[in-house]
The first five atom37 places (N, CA, C, CB, O) and aatype in JSON, in Angstrom:
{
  "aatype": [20, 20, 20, 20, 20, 20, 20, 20, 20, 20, 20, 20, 20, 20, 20, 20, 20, 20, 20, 20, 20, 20, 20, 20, 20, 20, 20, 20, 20, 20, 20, 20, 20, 20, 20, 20, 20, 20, 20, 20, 20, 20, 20, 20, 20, 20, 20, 20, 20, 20, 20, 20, 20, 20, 20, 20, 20, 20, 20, 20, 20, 20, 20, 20, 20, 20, 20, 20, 20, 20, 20, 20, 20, 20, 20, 20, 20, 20, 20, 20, 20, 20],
  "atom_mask": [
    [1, 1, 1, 1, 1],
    [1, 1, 1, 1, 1],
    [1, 1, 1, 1, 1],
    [1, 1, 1, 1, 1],
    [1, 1, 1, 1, 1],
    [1, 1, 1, 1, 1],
    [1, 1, 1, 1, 1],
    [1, 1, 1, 1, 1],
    [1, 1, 1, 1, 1],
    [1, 1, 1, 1, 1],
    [1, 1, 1, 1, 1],
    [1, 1, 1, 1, 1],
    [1, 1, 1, 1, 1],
    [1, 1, 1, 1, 1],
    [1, 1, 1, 1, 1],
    [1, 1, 1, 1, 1],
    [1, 1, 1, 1, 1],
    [1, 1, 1, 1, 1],
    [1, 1, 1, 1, 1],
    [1, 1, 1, 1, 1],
    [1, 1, 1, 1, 1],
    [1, 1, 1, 1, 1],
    [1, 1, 1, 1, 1],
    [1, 1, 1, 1, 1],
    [1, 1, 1, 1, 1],
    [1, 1, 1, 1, 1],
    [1, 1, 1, 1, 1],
    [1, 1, 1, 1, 1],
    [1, 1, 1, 1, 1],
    [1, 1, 1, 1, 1],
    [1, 1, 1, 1, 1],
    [1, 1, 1, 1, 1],
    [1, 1, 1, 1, 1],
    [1, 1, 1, 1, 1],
    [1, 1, 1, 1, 1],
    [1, 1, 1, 1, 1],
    [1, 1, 1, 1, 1],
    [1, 1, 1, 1, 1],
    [1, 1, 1, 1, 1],
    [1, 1, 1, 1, 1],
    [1, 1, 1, 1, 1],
    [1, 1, 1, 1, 1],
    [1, 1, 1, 1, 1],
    [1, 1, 1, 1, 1],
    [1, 1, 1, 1, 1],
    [1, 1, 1, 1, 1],
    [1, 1, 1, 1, 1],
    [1, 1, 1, 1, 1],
    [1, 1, 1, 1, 1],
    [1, 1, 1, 1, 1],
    [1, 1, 1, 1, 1],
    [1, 1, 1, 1, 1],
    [1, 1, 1, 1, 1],
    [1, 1, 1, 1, 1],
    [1, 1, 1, 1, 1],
    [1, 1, 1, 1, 1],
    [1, 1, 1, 1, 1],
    [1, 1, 1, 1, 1],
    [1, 1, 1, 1, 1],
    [1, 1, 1, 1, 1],
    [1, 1, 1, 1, 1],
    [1, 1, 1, 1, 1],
    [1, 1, 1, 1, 1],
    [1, 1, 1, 1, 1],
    [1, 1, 1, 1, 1],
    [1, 1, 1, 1, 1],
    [1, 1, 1, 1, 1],
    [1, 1, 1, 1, 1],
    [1, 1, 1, 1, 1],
    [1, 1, 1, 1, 1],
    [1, 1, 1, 1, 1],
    [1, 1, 1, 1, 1],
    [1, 1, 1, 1, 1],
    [1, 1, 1, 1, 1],
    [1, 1, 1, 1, 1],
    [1, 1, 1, 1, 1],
    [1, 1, 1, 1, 1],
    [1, 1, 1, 1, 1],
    [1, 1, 1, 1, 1],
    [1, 1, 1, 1, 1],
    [1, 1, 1, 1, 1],
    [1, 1, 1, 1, 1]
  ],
  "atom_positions": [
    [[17.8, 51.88, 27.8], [18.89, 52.16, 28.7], [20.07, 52.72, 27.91], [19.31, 50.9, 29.47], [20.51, 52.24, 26.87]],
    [[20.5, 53.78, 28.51], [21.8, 54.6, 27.51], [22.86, 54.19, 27.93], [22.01, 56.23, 27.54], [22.94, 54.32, 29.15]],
    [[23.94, 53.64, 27.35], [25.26, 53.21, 27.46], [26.31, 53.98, 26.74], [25.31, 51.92, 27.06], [26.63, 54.31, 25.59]],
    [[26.87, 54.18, 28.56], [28.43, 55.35, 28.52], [29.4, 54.73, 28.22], [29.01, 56.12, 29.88], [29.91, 53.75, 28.75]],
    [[29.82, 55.65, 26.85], [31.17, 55.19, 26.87], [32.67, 55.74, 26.89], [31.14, 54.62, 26.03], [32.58, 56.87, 26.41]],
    [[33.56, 55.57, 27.11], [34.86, 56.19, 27.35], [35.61, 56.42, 26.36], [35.59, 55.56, 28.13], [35.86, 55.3, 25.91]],
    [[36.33, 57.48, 25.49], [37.27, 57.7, 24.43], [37.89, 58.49, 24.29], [37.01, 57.69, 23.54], [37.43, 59.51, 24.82]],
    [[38.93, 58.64, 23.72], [39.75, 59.44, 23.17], [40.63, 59.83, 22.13], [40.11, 59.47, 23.64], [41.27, 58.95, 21.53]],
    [[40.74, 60.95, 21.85], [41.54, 61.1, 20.42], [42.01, 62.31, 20.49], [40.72, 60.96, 19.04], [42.57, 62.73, 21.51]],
    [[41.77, 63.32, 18.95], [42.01, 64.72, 18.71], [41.02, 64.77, 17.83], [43.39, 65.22, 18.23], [40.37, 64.12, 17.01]],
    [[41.25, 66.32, 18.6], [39.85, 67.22, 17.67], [40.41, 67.72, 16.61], [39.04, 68.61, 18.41], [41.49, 68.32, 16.6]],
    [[39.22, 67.34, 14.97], [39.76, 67.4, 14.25], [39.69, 68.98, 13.59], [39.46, 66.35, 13.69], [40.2, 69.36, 12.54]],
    [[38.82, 69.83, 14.64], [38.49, 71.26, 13.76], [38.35, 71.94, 15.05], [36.95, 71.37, 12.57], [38.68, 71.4, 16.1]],
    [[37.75, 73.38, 14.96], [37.3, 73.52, 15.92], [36.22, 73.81, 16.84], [37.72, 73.81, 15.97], [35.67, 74.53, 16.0]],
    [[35.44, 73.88, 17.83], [34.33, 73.68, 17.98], [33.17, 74.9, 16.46], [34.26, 73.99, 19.82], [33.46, 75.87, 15.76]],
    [[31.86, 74.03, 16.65], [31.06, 74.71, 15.86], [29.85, 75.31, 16.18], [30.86, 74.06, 15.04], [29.01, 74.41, 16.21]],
    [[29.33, 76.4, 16.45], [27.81, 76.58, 17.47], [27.18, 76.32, 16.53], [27.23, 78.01, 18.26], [27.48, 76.75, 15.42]],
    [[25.78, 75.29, 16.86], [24.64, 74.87, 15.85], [23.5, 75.34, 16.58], [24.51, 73.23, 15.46], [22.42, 75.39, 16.0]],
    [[23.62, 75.69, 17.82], [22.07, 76.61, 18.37], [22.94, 77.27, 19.67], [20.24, 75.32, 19.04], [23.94, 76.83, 20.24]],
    [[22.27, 78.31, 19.88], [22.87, 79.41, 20.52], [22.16, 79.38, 22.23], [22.49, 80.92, 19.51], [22.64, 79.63, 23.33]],
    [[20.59, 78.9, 21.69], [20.11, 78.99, 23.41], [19.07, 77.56, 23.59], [18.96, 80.8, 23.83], [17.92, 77.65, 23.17]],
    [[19.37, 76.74, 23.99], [20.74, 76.4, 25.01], [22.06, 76.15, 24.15], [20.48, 74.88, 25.99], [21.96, 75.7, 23.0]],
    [[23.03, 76.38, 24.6], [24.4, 76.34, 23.51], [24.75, 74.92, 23.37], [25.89, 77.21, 24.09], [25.04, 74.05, 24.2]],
    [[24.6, 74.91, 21.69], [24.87, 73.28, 21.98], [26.1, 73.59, 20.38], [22.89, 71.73, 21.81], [26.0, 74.24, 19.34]],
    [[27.41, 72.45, 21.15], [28.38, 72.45, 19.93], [28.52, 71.04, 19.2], [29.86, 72.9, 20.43], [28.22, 69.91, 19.59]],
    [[29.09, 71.48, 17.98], [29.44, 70.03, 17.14], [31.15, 70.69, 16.8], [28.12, 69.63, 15.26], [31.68, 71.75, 16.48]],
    [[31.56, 69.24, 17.13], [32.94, 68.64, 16.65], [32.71, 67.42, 16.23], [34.04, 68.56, 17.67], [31.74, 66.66, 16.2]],
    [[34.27, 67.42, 15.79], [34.52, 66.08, 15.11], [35.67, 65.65, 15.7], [34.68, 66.1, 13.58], [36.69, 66.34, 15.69]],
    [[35.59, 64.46, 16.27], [37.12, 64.53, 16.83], [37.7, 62.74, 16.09], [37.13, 64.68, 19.18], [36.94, 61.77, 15.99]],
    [[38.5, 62.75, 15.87], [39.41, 61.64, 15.36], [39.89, 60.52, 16.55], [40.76, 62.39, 14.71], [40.63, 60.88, 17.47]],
    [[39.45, 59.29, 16.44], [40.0, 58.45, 18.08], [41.21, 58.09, 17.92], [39.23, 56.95, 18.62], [42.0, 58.62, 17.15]],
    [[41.38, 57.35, 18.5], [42.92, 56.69, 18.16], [43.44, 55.56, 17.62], [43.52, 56.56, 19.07], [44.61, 55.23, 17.41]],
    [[41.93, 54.77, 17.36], [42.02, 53.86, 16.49], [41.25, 54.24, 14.95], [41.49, 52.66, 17.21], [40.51, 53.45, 14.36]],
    [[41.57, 55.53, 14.49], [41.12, 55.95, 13.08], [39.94, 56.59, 13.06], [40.99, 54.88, 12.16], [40.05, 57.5, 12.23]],
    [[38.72, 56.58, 13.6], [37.34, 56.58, 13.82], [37.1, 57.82, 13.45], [36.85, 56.24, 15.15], [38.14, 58.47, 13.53]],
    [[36.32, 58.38, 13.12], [35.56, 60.02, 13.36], [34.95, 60.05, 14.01], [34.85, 60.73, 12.58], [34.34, 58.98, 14.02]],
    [[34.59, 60.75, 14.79], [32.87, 60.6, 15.62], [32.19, 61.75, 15.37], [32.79, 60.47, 17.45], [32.95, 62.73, 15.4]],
    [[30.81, 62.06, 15.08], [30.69, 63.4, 15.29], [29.87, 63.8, 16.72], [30.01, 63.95, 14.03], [28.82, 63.24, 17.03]],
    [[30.31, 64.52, 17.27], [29.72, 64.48, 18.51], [29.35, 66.18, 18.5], [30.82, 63.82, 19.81], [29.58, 67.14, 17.76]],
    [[28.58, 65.92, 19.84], [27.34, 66.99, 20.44], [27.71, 67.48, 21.8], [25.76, 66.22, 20.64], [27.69, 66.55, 22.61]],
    [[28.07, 68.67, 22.35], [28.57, 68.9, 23.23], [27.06, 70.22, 23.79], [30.27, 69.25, 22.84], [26.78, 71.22, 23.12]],
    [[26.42, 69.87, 24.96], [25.33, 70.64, 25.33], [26.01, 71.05, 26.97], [23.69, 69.66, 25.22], [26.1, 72.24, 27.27]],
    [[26.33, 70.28, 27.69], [26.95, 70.2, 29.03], [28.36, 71.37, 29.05], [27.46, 68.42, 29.3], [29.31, 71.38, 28.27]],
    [[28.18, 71.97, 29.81], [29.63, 73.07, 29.86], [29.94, 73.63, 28.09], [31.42, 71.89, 30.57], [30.94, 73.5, 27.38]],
    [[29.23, 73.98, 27.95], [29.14, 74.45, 26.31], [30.03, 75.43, 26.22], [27.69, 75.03, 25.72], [31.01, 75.3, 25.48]],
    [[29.83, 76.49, 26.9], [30.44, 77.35, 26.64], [32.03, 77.63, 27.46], [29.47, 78.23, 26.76], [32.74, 78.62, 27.34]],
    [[32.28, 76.42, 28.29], [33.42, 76.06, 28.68], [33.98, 75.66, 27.51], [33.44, 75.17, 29.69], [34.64, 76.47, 26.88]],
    [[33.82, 74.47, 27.08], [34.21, 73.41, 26.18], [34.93, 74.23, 24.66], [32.67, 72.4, 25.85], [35.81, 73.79, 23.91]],
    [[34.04, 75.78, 24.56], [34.47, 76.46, 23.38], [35.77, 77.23, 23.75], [33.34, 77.42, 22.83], [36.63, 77.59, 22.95]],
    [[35.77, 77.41, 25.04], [37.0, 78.14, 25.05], [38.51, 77.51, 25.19], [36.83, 78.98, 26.08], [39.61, 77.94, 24.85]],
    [[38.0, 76.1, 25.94], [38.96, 75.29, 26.76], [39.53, 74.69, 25.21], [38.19, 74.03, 28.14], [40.76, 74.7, 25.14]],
    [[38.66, 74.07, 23.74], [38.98, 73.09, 22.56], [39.57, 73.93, 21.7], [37.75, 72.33, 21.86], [39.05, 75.02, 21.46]],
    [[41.08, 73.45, 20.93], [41.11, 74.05, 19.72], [41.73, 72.75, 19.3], [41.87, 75.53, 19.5], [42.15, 71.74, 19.87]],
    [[41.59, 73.28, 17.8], [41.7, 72.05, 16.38], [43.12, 71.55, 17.31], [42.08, 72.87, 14.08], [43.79, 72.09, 18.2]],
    [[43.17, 70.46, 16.73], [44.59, 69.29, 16.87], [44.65, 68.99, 18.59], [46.51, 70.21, 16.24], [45.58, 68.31, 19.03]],
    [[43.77, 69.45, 19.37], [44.16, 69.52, 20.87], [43.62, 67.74, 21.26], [43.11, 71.08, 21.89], [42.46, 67.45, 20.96]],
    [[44.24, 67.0, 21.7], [43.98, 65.97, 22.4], [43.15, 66.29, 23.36], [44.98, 65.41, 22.81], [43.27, 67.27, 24.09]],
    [[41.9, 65.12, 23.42], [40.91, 65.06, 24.53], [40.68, 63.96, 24.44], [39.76, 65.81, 24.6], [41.04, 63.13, 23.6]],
    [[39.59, 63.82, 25.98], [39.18, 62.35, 26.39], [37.99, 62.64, 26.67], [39.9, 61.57, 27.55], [37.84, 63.64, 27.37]],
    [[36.8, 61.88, 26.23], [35.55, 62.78, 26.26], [34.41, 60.98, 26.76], [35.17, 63.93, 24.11], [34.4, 59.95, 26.1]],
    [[33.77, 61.2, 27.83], [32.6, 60.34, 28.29], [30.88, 60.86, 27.71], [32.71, 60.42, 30.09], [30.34, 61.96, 27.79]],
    [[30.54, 59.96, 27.31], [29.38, 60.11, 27.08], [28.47, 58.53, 26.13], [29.5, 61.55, 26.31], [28.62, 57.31, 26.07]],
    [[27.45, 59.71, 25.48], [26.74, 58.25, 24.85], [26.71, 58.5, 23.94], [25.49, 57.65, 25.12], [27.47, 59.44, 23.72]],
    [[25.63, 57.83, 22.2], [25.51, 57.84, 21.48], [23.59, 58.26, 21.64], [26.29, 56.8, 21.0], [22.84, 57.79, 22.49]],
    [[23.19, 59.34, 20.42], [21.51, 59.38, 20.6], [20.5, 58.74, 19.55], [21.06, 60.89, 20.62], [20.37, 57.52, 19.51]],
    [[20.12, 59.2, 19.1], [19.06, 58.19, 18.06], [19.7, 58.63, 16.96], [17.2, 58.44, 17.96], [19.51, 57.69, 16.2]],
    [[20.37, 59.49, 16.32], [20.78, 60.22, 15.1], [22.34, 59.32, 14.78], [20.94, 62.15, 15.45], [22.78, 59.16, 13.64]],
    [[23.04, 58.8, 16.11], [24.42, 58.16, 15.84], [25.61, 59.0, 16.2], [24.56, 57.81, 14.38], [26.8, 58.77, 16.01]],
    [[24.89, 60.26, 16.88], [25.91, 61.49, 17.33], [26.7, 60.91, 18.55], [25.04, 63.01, 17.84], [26.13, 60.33, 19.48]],
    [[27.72, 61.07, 18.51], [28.32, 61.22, 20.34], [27.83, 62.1, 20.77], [29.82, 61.49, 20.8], [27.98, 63.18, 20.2]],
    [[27.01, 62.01, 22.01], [26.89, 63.27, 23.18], [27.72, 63.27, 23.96], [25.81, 63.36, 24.04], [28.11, 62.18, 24.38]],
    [[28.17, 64.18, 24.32], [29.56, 64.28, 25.45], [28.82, 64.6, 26.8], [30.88, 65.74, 25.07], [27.84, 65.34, 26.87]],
    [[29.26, 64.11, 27.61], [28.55, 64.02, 28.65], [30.03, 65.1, 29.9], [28.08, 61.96, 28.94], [29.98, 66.18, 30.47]],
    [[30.89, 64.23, 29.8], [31.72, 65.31, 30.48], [33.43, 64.81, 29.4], [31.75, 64.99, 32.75], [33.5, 63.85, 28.63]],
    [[34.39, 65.65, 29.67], [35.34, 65.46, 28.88], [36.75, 66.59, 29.78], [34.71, 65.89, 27.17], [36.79, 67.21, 30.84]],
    [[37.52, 66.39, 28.84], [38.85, 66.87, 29.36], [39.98, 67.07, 28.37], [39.32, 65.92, 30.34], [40.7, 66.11, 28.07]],
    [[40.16, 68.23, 27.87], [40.94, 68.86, 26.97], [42.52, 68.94, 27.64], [40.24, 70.3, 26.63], [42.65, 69.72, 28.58]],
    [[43.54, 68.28, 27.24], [44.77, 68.2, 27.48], [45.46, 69.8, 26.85], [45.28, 66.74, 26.77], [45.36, 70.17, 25.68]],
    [[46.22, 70.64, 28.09], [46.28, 72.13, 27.92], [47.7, 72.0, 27.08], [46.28, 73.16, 29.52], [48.6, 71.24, 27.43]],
    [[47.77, 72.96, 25.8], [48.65, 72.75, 24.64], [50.27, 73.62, 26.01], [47.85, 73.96, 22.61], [49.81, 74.35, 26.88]],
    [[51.21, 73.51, 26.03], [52.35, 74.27, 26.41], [52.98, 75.12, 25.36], [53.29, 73.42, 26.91], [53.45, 74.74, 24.29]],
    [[52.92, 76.45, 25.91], [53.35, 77.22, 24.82], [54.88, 77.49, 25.17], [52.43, 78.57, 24.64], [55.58, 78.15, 24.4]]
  ]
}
């Protein structure tokens, strides 16, 4: 049974493509209690690349897979004000 979980932080770089079809990304994002995570973003992929840049606060749901990755399941990038 896979267990969702809820977090948030900042992304510490910016997204990275590691396979192109189906588009799947790696970040790293920093929580807010110190943590790194490295997570896996396959869901809205090619949303997620346009919507993330480095230092941007997000809140991202998902699980963990056999490797120890976060998968992001769905998430939400806080929009920078210019």
């Amino acid at each position: 049974m896979t267990k969702f979980i809820n977090l948030t932080g900042t992304l510490m770089a910016d997204p990275k493509v590691i396979k192109q079809v189906p588009t799947m990304l790696y970040i790293p994002i920093l929580t807010v209690d110190g943590q790194t995570l490295h997570c896996i973003v396959v869901q809205h992929a090619l949303d997620f690349l346009y919507r993330a840049h480095a230092n941007a606060k997000i809140a991202v749901y998902g699980h963990y897979n056999q490797r120890h990755q976060f998968v992001i399941n769905k998430y939400f990038v806080r929009a920078q004000v210019s």
